[in-house]
C-alpha positions in Angstrom: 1.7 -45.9 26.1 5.7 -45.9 26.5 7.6 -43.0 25.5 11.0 -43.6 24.4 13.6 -41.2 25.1 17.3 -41.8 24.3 19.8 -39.6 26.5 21.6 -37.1 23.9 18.9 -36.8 22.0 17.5 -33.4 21.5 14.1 -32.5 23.2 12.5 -32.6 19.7 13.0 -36.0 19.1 10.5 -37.5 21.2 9.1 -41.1 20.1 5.9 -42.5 21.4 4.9 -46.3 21.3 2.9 -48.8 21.9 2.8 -52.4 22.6 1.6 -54.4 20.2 2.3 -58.3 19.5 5.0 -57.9 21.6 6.2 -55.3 19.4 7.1 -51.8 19.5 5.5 -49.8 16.7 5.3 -46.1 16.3 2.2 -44.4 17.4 3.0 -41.0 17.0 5.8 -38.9 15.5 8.9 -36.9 16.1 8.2 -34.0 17.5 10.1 -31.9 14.7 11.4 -28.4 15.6 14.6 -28.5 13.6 12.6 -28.5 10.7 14.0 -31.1 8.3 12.8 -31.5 5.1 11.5 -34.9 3.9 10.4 -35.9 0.3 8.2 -38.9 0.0 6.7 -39.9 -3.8 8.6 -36.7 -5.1 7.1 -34.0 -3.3 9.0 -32.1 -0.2 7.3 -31.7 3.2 8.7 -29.7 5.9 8.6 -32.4 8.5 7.1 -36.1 8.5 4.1 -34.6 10.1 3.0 -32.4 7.3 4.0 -36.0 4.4 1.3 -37.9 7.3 -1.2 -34.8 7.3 -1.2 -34.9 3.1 -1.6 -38.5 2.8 -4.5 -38.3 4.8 -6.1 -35.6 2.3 -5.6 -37.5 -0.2 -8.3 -39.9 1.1 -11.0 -36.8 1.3 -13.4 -35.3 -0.9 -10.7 -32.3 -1.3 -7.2 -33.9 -2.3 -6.0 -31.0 -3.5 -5.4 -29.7 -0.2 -2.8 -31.9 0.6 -0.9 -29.1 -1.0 -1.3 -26.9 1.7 1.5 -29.4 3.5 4.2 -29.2 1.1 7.1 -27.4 1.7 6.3 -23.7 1.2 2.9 -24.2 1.3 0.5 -22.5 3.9 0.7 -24.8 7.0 4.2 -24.3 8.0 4.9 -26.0 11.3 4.0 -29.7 12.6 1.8 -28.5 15.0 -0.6 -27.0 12.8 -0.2 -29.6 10.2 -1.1 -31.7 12.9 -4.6 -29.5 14.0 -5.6 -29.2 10.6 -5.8 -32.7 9.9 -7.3 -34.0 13.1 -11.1 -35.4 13.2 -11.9 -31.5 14.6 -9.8 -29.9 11.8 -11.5 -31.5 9.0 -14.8 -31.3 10.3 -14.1 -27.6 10.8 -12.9 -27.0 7.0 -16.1 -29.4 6.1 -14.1 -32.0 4.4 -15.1 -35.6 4.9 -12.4 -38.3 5.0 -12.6 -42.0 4.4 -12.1 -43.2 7.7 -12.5 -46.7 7.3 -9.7 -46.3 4.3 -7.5 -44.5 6.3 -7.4 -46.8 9.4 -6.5 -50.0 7.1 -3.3 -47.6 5.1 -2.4 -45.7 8.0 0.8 -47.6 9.5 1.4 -48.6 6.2 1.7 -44.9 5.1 3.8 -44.2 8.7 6.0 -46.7 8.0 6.8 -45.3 4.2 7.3 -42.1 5.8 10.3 -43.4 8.6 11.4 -45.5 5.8 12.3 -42.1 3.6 13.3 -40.0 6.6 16.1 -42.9 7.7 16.9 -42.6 3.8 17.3 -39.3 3.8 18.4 -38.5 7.3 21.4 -40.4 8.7 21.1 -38.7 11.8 17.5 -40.2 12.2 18.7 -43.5 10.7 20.9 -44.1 13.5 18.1 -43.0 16.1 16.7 -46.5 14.7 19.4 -48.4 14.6 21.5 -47.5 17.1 
């Protein structure tokens, strides 16, 4: 695993990647402590952590709480949003997700989610482009 750092760059913006088809793609996200807002399908999310964590709930016996990631909603930082929808977080909260689902949407649903921040964030746009 690479991790891409670009000099100037606050300490929050941290990009993880891996090789594949002699490609970089994303595998994991911006570490997101200046707590930018993203909307993705009409609903606000704190970060792009918490519009990741909802989609994933959507895919579980309990969609409704992908509410809890909206902004003002009761998971309030990445971090958490990040716990709460891990394999232990779900089991913990007894929901069951479709995992077979989620792994065949899941970069598809990543890659939505950049594609709105770099709309909505010009900043973060030309962290892609450079």
């Amino acid at each position: 695993m690479f991790i891409n750092i670009v000099v100037g760059i606050p300490l929050s913006c941290i990009f993880f990647a891996k090789p594949i088809d002699e490609e970089l793609v994303f595998a994991g996200w911006i570490l997101e402590s200046s707590g930018r807002r993203i909307t993705v399908k009409g609903i606000t999310y704190p970060t792009m952590e918490h519009a990741y964590q909802a989609a994933k709930f959507r895919l579980t016996d309990h969609p409704i709480i992908a509410r809890k990631f909206r902004h003002g909603g009761s998971i309030t930082c990445p971090k958490a949003a990040r716990e709460f929808g891990s394999r232990e977080g779900l089991e913990d909260i007894g929901v069951n997700l479709d995992r077979e689902k989620w792994r065949q949407v899941k970069h598809d649903v990543f890659n939505h989610i950049v594609l709105k921040r770099a709309e909505q964030d010009s900043f973060f746009k030309q962290l892609l482009h450079p």
